[in-house]
Each structure stands twice: as C-alpha cells, then as structure tokens.
PDB file of N, H, CA, C and O in Angstrom:
ATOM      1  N   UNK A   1       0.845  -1.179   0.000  1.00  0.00           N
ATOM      2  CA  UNK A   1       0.000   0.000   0.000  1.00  0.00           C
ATOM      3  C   UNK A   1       0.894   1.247   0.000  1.00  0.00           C
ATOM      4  O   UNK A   1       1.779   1.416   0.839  1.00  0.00           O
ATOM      5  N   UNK A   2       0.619   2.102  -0.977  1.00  0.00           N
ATOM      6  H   UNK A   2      -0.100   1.965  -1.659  1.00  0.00           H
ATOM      7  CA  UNK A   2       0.789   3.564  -0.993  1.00  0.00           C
ATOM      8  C   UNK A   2       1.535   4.107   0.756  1.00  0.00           C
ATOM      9  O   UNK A   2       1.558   3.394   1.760  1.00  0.00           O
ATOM     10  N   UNK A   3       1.742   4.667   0.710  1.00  0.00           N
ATOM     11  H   UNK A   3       1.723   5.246  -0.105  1.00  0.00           H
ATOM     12  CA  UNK A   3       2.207   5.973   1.527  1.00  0.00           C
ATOM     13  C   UNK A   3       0.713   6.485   2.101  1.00  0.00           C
ATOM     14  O   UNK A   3       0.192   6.394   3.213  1.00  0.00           O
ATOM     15  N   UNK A   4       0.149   7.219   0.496  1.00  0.00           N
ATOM     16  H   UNK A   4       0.573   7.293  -0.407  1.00  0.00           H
ATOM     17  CA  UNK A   4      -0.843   7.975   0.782  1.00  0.00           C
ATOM     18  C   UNK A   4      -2.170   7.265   1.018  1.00  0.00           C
ATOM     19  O   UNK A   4      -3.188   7.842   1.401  1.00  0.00           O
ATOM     20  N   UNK A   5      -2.078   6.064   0.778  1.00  0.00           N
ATOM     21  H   UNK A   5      -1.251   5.596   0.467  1.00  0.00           H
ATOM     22  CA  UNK A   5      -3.731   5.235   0.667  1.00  0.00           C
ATOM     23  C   UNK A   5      -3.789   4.442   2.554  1.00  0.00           C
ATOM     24  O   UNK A   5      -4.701   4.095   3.304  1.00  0.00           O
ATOM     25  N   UNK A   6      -1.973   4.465   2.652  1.00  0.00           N
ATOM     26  H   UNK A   6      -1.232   4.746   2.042  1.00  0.00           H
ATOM     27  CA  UNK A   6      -2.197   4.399   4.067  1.00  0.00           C
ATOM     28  C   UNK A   6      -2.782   5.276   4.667  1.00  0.00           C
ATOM     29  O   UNK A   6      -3.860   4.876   5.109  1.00  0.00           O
ATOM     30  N   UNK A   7      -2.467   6.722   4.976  1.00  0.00           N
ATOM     31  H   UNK A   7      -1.592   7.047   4.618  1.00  0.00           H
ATOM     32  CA  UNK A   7      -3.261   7.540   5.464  1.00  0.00           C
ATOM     33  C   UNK A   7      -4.476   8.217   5.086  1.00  0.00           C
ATOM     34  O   UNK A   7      -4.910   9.183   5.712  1.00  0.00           O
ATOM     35  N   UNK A   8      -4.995   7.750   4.130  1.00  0.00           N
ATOM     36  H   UNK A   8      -4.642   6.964   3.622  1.00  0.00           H
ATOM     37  CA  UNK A   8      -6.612   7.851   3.644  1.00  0.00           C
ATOM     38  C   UNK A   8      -7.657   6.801   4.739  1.00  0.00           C
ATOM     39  O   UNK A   8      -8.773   6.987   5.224  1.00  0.00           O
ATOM     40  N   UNK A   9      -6.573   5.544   4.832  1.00  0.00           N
ATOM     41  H   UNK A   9      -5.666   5.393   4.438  1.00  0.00           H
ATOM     42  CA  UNK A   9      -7.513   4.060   5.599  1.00  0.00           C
ATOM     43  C   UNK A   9      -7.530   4.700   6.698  1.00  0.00           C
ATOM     44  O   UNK A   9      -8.688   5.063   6.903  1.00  0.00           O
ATOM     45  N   UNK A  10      -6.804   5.047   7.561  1.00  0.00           N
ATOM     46  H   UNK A  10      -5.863   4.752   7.395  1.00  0.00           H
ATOM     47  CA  UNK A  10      -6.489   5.762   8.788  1.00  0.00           C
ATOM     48  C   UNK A  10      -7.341   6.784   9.111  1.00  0.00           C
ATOM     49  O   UNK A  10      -7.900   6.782  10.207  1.00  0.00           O
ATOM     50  N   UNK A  11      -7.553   7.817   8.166  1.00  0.00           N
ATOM     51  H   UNK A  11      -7.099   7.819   7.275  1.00  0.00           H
ATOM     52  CA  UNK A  11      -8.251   9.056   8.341  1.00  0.00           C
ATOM     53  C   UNK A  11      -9.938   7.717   8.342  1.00  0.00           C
ATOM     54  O   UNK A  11     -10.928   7.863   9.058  1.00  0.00           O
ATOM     55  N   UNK A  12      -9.782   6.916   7.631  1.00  0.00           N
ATOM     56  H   UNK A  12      -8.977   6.797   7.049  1.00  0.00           H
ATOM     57  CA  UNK A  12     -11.441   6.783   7.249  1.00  0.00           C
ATOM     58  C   UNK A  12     -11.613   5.683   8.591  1.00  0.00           C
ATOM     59  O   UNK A  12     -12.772   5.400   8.894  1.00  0.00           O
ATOM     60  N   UNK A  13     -10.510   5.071   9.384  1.00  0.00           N
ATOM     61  H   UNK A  13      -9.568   5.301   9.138  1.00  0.00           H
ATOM     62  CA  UNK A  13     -10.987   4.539  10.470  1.00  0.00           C
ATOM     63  C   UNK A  13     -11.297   5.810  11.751  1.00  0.00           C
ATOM     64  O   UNK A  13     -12.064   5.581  12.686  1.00  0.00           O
ATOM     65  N   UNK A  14     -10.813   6.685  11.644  1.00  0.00           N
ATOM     66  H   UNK A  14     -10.190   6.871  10.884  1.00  0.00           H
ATOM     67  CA  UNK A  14     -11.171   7.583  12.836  1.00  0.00           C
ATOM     68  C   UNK A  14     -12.330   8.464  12.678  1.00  0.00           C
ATOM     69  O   UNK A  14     -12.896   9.053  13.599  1.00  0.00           O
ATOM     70  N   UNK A  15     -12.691   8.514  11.219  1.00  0.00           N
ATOM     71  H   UNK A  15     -12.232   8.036  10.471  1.00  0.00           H
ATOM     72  CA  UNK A  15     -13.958   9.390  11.167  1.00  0.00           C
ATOM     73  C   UNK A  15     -15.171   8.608  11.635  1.00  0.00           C
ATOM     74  O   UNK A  15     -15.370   7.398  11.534  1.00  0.00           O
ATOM     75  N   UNK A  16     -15.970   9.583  12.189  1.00  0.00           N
ATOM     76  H   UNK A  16     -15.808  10.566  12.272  1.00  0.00           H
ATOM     77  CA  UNK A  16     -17.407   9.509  12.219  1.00  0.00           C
ATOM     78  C   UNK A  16     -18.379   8.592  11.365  1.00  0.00           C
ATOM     79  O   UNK A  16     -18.406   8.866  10.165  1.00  0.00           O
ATOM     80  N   UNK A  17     -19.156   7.580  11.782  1.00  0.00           N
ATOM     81  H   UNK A  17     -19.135   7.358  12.756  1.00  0.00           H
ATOM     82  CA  UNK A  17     -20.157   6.942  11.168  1.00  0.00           C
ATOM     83  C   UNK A  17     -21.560   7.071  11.485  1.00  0.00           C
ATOM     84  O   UNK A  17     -22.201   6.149  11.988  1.00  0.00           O
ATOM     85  N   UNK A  18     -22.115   8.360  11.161  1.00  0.00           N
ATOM     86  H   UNK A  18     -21.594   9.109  10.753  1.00  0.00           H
ATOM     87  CA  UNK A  18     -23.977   8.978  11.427  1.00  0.00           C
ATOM     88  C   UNK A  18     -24.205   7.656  11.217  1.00  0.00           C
ATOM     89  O   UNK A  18     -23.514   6.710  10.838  1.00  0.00           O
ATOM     90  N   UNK A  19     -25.901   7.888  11.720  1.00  0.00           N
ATOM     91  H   UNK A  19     -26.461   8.656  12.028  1.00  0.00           H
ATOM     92  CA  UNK A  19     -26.848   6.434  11.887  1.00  0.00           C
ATOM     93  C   UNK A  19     -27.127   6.957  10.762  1.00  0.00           C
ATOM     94  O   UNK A  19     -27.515   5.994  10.099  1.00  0.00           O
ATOM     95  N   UNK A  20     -27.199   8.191   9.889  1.00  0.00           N
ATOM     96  H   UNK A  20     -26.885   8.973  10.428  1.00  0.00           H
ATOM     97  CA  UNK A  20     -27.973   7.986   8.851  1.00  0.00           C
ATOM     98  C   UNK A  20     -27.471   7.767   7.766  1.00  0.00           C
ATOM     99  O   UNK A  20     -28.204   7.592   6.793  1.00  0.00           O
ATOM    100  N   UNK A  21     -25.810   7.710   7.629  1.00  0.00           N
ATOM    101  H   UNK A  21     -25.214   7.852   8.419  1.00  0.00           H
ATOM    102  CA  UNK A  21     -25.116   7.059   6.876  1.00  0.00           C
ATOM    103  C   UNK A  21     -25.167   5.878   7.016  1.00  0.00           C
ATOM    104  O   UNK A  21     -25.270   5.238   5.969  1.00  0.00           O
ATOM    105  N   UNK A  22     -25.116   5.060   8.382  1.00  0.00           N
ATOM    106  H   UNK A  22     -25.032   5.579   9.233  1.00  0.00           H
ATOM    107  CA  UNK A  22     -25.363   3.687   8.313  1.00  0.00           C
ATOM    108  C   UNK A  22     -26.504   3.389   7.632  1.00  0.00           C
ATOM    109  O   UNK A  22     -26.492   2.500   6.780  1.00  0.00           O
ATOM    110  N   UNK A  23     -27.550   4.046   7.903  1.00  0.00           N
ATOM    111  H   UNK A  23     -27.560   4.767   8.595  1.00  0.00           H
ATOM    112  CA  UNK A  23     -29.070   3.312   7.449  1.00  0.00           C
ATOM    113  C   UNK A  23     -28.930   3.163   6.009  1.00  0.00           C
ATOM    114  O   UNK A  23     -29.147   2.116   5.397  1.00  0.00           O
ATOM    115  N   UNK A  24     -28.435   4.617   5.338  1.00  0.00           N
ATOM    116  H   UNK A  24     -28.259   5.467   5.835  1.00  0.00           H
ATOM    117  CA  UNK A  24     -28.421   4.713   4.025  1.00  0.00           C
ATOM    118  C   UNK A  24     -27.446   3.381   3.134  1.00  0.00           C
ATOM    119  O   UNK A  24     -27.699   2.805   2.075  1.00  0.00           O
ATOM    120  N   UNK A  25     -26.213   3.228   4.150  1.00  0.00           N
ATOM    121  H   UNK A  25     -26.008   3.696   5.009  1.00  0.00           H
ATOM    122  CA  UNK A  25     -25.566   2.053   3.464  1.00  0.00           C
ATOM    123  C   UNK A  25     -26.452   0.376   3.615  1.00  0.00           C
ATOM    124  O   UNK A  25     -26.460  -0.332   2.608  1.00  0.00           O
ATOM    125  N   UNK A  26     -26.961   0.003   4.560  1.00  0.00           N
ATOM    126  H   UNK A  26     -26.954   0.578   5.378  1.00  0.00           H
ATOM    127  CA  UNK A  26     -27.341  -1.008   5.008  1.00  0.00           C
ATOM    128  C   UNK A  26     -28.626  -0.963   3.744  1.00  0.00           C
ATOM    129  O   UNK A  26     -28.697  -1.971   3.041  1.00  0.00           O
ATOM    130  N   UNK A  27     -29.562   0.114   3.480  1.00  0.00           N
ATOM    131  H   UNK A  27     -29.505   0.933   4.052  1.00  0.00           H
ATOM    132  CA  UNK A  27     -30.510   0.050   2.385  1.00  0.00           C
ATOM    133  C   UNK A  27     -30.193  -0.383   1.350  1.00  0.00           C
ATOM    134  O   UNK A  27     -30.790  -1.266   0.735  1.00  0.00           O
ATOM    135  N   UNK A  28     -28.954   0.326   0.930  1.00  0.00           N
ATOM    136  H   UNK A  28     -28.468   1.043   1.429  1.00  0.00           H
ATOM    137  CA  UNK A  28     -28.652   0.223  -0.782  1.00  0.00           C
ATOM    138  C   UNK A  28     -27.991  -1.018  -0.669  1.00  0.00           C
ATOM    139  O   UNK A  28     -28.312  -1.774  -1.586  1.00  0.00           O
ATOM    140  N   UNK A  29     -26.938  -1.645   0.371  1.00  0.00           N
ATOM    141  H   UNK A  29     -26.678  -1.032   1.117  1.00  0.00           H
ATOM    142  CA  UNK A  29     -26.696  -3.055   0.619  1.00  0.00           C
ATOM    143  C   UNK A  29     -28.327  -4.297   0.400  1.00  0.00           C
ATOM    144  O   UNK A  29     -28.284  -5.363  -0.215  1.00  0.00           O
ATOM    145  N   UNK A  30     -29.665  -3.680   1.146  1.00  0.00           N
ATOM    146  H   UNK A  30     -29.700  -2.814   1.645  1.00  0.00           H
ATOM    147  CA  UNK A  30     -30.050  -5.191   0.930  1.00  0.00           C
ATOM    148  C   UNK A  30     -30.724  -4.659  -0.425  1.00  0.00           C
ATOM    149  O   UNK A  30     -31.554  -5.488  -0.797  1.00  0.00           O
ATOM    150  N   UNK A  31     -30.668  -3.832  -1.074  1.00  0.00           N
ATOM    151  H   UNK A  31     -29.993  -3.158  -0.772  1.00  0.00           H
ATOM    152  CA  UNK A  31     -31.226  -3.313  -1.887  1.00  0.00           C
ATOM    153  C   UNK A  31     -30.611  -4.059  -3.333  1.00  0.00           C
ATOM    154  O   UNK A  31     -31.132  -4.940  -4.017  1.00  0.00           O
ATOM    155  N   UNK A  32     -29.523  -3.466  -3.481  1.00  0.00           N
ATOM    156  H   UNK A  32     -29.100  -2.750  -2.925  1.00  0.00           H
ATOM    157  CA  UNK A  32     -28.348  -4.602  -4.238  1.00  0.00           C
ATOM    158  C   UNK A  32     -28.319  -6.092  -4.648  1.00  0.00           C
ATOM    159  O   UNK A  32     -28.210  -6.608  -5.760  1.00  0.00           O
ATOM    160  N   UNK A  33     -28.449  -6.630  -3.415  1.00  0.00           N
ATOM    161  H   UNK A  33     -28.538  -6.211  -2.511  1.00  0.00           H
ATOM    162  CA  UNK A  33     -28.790  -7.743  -3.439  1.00  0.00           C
ATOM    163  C   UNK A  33     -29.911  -8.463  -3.421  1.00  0.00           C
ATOM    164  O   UNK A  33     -30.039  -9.630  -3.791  1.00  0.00           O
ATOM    165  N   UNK A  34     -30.792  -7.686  -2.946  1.00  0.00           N
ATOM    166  H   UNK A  34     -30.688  -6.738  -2.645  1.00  0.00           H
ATOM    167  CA  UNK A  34     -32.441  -8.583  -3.605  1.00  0.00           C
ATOM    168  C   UNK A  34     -32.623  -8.059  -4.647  1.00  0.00           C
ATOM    169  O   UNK A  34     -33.432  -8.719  -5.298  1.00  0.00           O
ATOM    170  N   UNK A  35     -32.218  -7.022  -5.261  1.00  0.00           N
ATOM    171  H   UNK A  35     -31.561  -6.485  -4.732  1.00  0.00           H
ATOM    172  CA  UNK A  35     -32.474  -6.767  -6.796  1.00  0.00           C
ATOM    173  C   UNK A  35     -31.652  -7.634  -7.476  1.00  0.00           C
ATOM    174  O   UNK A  35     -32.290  -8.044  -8.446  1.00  0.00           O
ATOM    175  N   UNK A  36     -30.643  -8.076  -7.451  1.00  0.00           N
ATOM    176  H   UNK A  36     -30.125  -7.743  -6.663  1.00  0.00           H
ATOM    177  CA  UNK A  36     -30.000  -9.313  -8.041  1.00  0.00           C
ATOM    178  C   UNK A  36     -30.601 -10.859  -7.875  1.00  0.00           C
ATOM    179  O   UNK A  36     -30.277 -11.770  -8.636  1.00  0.00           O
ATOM    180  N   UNK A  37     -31.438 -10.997  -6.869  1.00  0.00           N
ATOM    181  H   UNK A  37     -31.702 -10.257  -6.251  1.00  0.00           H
ATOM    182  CA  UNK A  37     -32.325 -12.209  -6.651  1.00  0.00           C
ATOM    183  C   UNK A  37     -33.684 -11.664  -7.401  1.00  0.00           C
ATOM    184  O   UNK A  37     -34.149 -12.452  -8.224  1.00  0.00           O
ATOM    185  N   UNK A  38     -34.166 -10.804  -7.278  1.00  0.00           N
ATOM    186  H   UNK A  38     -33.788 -10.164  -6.609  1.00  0.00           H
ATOM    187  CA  UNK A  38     -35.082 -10.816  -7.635  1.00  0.00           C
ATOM    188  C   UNK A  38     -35.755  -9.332  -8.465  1.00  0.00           C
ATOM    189  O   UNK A  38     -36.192  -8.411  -7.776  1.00  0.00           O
ATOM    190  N   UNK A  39     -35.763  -9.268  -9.806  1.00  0.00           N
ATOM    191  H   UNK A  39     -35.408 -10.017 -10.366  1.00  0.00           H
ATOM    192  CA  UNK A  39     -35.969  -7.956 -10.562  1.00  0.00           C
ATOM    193  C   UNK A  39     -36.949  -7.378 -10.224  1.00  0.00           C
ATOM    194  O   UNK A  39     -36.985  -6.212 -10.619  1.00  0.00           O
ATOM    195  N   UNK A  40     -37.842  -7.731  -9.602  1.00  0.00           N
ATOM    196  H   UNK A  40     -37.812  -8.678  -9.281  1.00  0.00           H
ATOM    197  CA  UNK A  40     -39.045  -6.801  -9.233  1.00  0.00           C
ATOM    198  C   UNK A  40     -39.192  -5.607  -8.151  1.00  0.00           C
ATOM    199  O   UNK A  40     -39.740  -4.506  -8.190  1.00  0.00           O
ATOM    200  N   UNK A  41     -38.341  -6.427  -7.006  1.00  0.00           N
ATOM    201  H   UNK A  41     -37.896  -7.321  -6.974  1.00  0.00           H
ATOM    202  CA  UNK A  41     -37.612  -5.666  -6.085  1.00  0.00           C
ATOM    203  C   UNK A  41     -37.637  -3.938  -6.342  1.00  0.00           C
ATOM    204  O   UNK A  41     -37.307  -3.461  -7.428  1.00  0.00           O
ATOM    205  N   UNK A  42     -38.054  -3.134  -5.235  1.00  0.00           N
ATOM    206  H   UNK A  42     -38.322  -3.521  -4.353  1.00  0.00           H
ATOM    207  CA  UNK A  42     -38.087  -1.594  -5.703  1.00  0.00           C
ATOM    208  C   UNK A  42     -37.413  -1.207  -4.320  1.00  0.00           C
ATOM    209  O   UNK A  42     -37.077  -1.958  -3.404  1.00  0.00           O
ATOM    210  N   UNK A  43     -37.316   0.041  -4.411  1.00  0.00           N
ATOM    211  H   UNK A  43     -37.588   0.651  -5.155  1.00  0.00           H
ATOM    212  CA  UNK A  43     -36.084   0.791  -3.915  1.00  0.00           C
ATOM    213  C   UNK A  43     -37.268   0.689  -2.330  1.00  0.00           C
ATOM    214  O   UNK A  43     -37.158   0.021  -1.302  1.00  0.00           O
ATOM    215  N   UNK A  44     -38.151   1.512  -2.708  1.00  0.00           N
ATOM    216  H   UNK A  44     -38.241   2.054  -3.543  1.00  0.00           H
ATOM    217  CA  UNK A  44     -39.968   1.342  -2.284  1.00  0.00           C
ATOM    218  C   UNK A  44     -39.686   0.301  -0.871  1.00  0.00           C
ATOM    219  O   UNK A  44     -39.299   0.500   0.281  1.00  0.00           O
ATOM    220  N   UNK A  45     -40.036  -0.673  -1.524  1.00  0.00           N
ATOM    221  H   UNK A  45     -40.350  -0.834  -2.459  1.00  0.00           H
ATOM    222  CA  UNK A  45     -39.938  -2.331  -0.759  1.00  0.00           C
ATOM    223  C   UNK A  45     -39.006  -2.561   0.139  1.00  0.00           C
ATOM    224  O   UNK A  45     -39.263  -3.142   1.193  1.00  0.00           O
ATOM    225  N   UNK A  46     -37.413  -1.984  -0.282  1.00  0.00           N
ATOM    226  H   UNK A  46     -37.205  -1.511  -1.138  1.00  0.00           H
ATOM    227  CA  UNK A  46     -36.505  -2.293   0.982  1.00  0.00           C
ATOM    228  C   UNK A  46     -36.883  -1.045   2.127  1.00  0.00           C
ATOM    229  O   UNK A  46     -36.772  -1.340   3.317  1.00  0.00           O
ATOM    230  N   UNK A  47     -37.323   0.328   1.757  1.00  0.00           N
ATOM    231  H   UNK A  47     -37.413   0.567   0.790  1.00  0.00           H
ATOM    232  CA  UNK A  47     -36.874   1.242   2.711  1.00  0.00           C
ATOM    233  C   UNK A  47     -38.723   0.560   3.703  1.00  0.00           C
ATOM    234  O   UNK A  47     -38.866   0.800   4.902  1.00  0.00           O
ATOM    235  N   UNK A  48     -39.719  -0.135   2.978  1.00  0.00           N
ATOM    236  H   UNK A  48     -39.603  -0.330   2.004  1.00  0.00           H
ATOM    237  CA  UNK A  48     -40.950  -0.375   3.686  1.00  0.00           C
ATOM    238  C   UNK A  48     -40.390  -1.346   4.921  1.00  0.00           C
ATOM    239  O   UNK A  48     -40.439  -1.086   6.123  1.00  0.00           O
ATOM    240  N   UNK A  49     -39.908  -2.400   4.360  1.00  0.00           N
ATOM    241  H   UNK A  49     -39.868  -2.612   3.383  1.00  0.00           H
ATOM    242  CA  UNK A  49     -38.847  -3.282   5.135  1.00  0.00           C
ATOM    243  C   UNK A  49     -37.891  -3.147   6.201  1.00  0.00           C
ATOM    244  O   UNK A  49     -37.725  -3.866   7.187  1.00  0.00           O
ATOM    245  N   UNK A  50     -37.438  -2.361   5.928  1.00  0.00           N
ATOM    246  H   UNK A  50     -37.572  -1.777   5.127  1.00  0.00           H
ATOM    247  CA  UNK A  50     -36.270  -1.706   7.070  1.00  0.00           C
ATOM    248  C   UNK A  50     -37.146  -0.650   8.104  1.00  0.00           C
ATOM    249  O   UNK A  50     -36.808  -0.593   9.286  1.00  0.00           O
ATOM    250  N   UNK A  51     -38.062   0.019   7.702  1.00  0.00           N
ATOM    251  H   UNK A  51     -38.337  -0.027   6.742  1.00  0.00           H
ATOM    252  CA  UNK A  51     -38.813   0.591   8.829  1.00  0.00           C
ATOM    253  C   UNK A  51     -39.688  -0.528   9.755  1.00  0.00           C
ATOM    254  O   UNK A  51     -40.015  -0.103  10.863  1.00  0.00           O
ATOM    255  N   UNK A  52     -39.980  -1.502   9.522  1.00  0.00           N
ATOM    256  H   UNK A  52     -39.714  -1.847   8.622  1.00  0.00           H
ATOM    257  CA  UNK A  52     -40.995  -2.327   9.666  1.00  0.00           C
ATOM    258  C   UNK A  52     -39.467  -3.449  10.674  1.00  0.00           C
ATOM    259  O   UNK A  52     -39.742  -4.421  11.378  1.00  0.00           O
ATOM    260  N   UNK A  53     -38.804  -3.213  10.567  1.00  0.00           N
ATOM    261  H   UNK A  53     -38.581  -2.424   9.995  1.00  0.00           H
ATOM    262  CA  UNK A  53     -37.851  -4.034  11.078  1.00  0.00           C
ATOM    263  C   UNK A  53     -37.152  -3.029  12.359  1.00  0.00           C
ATOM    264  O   UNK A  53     -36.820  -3.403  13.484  1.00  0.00           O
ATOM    265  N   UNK A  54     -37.087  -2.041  11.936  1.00  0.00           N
ATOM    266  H   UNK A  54     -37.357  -1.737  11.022  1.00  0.00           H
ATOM    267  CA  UNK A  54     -36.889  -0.765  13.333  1.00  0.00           C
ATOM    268  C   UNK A  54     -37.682  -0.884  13.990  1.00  0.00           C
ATOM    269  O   UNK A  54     -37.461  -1.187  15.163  1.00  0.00           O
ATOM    270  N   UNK A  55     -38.856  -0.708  13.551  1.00  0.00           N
ATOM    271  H   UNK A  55     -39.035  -0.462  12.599  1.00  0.00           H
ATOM    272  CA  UNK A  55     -40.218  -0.925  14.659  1.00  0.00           C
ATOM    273  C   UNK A  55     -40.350  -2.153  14.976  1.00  0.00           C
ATOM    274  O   UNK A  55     -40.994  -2.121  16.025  1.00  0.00           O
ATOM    275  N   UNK A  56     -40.094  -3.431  14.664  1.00  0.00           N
ATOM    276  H   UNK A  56     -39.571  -3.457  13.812  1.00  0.00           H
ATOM    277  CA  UNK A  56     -40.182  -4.458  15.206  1.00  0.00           C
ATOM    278  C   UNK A  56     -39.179  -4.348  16.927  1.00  0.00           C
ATOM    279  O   UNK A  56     -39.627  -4.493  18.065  1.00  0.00           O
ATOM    280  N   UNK A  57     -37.569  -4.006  16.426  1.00  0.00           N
ATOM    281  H   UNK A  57     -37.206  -3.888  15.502  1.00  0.00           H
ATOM    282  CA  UNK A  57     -36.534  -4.287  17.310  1.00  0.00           C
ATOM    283  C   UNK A  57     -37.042  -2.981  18.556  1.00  0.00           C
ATOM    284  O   UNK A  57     -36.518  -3.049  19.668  1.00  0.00           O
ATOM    285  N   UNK A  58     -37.986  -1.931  18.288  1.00  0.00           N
ATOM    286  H   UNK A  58     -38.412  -1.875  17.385  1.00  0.00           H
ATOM    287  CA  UNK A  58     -37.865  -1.151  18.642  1.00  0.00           C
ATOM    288  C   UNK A  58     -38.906  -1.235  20.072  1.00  0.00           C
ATOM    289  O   UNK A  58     -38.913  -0.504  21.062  1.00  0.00           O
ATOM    290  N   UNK A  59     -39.670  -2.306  19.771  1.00  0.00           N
ATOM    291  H   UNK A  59     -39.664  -2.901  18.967  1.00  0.00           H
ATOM    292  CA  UNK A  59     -40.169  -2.369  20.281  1.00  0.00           C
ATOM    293  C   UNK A  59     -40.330  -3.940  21.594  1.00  0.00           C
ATOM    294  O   UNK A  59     -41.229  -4.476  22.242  1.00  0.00           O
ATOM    295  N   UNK A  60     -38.834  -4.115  21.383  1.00  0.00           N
ATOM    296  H   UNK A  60     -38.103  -3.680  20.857  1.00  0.00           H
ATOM    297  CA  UNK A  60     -38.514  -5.210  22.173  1.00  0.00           C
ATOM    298  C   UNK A  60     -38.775  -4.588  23.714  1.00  0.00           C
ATOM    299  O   UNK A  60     -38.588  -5.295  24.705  1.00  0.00           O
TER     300      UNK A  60
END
C-alpha cells in the first residue's frame, strides 16, 4: 500500500459513522442484493422493510 492510501484508511478509520449514513448504506446493501435475486424488487420495498424491522426491534 501507498504511503498515501495508508493515510486515507487511517483518516477513514477515525472518522465519524452517522446512523444515517449507516441506514443509508445497510438500504442500498439489501437493496443490491435482492435486486439481483429478484428484478421486481423496488427501492420502495426495501426502505418499507427496514422501517418495519426498526419498529419491530424497537419495540422489544
């Protein structure tokens, strides 16, 4: 590895990870992949899913 790509990994382990960057990655992650299982799949369907799964845990 680079010099410089070392200290890019470095800078990107100490930064900040918002929940709403997480949420946003974890969407387009199952999003990705059930659209590859299955073409019908809408953007729609995962974000209905993932709320419905907050409110499930949320309510442990």
């Amino acid at each position: 590895m680079t010099q410089e790509l070392t200290e890019l990994v470095e800078a990107a382990k100490a930064r900040p990870f918002p929940e709403e960057e997480r949420e946003a990655q974890r969407r387009s992650f199952a999003y990705g992949n059930a659209k590859i299982e299955n073409n019908l799949v809408t953007w729609e369907m995962i974000v209905e899913a993932d709320e419905q799964i907050k409110a499930r845990l949320a309510g442990r």
